[in-house]
C-alpha positions as a LaTeX table, in Angstrom:
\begin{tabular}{lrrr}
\hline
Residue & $x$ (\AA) & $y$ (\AA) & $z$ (\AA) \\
\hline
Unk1 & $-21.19$ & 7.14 & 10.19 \\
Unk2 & $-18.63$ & 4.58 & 9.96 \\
Unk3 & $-17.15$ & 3.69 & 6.32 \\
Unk4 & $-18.32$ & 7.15 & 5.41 \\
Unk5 & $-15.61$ & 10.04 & 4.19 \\
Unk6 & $-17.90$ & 12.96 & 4.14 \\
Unk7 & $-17.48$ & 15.67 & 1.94 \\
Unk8 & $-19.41$ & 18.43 & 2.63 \\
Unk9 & $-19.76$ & 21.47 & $-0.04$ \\
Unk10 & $-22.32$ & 23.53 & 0.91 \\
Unk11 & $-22.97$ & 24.70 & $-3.20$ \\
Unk12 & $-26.96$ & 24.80 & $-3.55$ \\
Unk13 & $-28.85$ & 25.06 & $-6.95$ \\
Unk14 & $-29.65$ & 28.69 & $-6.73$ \\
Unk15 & $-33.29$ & 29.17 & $-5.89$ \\
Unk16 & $-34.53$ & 32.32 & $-8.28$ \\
Unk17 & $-38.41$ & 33.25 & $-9.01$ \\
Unk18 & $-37.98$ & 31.90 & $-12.32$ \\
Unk19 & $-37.26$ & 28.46 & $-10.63$ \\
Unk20 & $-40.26$ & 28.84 & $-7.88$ \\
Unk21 & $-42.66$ & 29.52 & $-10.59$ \\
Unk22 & $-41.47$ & 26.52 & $-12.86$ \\
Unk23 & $-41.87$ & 24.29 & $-10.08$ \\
Unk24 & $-45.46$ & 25.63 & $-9.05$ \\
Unk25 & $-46.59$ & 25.39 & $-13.08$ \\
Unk26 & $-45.52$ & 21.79 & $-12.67$ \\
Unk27 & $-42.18$ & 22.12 & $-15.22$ \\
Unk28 & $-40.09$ & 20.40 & $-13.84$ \\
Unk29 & $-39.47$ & 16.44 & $-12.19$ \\
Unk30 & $-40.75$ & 15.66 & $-8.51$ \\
Unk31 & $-37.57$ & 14.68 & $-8.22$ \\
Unk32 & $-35.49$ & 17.57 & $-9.15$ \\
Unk33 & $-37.84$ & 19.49 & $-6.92$ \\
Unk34 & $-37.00$ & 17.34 & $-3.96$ \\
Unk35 & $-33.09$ & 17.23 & $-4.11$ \\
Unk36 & $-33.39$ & 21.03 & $-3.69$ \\
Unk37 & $-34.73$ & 20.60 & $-0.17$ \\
Unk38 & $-32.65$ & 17.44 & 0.50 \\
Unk39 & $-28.90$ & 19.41 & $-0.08$ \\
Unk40 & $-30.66$ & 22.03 & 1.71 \\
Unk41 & $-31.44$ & 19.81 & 4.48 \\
Unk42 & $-27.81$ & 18.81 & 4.35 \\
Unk43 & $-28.62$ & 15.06 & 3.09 \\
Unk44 & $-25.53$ & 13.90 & 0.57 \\
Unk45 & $-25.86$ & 11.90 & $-2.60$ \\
Unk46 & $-23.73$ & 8.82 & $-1.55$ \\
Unk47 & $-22.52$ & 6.22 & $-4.09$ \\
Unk48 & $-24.93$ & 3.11 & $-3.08$ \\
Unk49 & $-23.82$ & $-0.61$ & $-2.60$ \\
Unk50 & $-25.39$ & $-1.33$ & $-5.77$ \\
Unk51 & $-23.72$ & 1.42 & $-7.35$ \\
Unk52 & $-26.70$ & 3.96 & $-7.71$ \\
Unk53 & $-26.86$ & 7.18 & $-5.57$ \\
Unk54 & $-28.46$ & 7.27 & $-2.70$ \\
Unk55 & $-29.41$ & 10.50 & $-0.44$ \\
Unk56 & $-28.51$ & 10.19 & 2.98 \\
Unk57 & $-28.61$ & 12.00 & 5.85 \\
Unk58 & $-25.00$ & 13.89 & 6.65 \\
Unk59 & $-23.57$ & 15.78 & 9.90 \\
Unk60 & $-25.62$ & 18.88 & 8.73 \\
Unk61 & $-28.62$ & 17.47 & 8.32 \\
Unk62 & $-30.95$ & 18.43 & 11.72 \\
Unk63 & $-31.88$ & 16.20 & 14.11 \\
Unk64 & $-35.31$ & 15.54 & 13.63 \\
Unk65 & $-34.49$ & 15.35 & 9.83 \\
Unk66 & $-31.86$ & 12.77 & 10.60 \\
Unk67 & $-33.90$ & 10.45 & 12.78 \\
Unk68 & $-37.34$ & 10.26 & 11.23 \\
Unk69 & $-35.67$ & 10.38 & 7.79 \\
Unk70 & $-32.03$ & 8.96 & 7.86 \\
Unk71 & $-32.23$ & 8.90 & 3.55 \\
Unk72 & $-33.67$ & 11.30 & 2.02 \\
Unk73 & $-37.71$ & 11.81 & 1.56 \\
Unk74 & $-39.58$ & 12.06 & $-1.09$ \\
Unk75 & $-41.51$ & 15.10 & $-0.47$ \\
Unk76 & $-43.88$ & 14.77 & $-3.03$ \\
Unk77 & $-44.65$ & 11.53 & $-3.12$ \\
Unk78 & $-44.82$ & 10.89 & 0.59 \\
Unk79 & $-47.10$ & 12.60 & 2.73 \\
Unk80 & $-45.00$ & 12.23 & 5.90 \\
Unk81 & $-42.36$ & 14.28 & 4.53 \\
Unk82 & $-44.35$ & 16.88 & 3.13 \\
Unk83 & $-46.11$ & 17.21 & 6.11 \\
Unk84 & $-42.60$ & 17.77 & 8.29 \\
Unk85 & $-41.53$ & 20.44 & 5.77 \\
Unk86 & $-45.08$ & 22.18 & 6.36 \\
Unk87 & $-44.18$ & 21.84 & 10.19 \\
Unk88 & $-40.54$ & 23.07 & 9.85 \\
Unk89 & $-41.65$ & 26.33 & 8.57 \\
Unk90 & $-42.04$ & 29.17 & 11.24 \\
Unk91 & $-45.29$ & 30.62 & 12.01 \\
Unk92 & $-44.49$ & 34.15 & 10.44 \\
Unk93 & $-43.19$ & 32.71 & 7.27 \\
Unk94 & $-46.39$ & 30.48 & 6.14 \\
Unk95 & $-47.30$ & 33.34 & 4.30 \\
Unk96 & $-44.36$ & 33.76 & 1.70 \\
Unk97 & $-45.67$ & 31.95 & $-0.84$ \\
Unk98 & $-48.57$ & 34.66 & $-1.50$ \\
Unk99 & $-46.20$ & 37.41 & $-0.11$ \\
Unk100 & $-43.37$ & 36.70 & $-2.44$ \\
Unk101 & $-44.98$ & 35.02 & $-5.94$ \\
Unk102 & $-48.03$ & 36.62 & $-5.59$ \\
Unk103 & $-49.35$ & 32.43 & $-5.09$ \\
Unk104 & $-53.20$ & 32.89 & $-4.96$ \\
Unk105 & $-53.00$ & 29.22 & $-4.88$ \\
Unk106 & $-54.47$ & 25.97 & $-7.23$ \\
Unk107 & $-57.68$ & 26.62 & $-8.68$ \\
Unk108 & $-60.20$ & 23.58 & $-8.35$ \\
Unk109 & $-59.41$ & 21.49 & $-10.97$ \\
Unk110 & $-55.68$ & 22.00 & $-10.37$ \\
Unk111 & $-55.66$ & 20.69 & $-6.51$ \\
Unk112 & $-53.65$ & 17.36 & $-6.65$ \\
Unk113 & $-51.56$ & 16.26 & $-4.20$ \\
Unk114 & $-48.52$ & 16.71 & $-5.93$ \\
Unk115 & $-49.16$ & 20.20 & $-7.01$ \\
Unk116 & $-50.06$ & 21.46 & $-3.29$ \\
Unk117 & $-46.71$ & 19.52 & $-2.15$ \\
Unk118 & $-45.17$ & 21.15 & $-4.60$ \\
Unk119 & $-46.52$ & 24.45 & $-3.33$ \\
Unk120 & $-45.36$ & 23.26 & 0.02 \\
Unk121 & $-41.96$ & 22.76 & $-1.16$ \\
Unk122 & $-42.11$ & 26.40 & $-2.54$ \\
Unk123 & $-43.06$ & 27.75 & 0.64 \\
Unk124 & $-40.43$ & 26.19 & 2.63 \\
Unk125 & $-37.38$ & 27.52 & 0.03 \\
Unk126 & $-38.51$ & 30.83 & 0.53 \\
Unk127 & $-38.43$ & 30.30 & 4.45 \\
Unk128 & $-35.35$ & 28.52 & 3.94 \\
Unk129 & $-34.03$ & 32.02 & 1.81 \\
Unk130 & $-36.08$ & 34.07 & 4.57 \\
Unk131 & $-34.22$ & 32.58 & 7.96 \\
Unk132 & $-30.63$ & 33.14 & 6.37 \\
Unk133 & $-31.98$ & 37.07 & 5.14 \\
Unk134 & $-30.99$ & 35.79 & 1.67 \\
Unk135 & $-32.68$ & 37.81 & $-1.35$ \\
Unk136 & $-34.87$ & 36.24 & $-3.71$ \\
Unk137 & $-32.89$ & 36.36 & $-7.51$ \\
Unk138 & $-35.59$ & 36.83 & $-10.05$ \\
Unk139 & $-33.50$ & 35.11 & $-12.75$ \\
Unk140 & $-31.18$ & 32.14 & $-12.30$ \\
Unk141 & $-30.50$ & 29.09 & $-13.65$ \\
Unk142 & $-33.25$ & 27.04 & $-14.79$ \\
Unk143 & $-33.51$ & 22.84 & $-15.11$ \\
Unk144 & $-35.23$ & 21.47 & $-18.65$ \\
Unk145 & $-38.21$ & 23.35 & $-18.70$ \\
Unk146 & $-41.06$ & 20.13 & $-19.26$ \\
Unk147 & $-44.98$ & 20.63 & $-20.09$ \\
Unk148 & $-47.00$ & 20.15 & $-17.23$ \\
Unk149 & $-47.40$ & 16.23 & $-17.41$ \\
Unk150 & $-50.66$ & 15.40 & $-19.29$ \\
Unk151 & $-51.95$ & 13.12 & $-16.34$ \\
Unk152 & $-51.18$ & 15.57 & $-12.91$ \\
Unk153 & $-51.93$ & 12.71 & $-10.13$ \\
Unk154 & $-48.83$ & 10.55 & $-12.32$ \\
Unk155 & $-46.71$ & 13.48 & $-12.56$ \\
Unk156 & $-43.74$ & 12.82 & $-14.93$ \\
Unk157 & $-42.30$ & 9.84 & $-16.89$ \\
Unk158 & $-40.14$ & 8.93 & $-13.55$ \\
Unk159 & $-42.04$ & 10.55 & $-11.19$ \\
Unk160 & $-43.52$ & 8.40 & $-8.03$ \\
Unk161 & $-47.00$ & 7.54 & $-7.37$ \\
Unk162 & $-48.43$ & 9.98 & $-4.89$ \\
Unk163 & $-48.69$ & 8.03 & $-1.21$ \\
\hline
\end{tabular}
């Protein structure tokens, strides 16, 4: 990219059970949930024009990543996005979720769209931990730990509506 300095620093939030579990209990923001796939990814937060941050794609980020989605996606509220990330997973890793947290899954009156993308984004950390033979921490460090917003198809104050 021209006009761009990159800096890359490949320092992730660390990805523990504790933090899984809060995101699958709906504890934290949709968008906290999605910057840990995006610097995974290898999209950078960029100082914008307008002088808010913006996620764009950097030289990490892959290919396919970097054309269908040259700034970051919201993975929870877009289904496009969550729908690439449940693509980008290998075949014998699907199953980590339930392998690793024991995830029986949402129970009826749980399923929103949010939550499952949320589940989604679960699974694909755990592949993501999985392809580099990483362990799983149990304990790590841990965002504001929020109630599960009272209204689950809004989400959080902040949060975007579900497309």
């Amino acid at each position: 990219m021209v006009g761009h300095a990159w800096v890359i620093v490949e320092t992730f939030w660390p990805l523990s059970r504790s933090l899984l579990l809060q995101i699958l209990e709906d504890r934290t923001t949709d968008r906290f949930v999605a910057e840990r796939v995006w610097e995974r990814l290898g999209y950078l937060c960029l100082p914008g024009q307008d002088g808010e941050s913006c996620w764009q794609a950097g030289p990490t980020t892959p290919e396919p990543w970097r054309e269908a989605f040259p700034k970051a996606p919201e993975v929870i509220a877009t289904r496009p996005a969550s729908v690439a990330l449940t693509r980008s997973v290998p075949k014998p890793l699907k199953q980590l979720l339930k392998q690793q947290l024991g995830f029986e899954g949402y129970k009826i009156g749980e399923l929103y769209p949010r939550r499952t993308r949320r589940a989604t984004v679960v699974n694909w950390l755990l592949a993501w931990l999985a392809e580099r033979q990483e362990p799983l921490a149990e304990e790590g460090l841990l965002p504001e730990r929020l109630e599960p917003p009272l209204d689950p198809v809004c989400g959080h104050p902040g949060d975007l509506p579900v497309r």
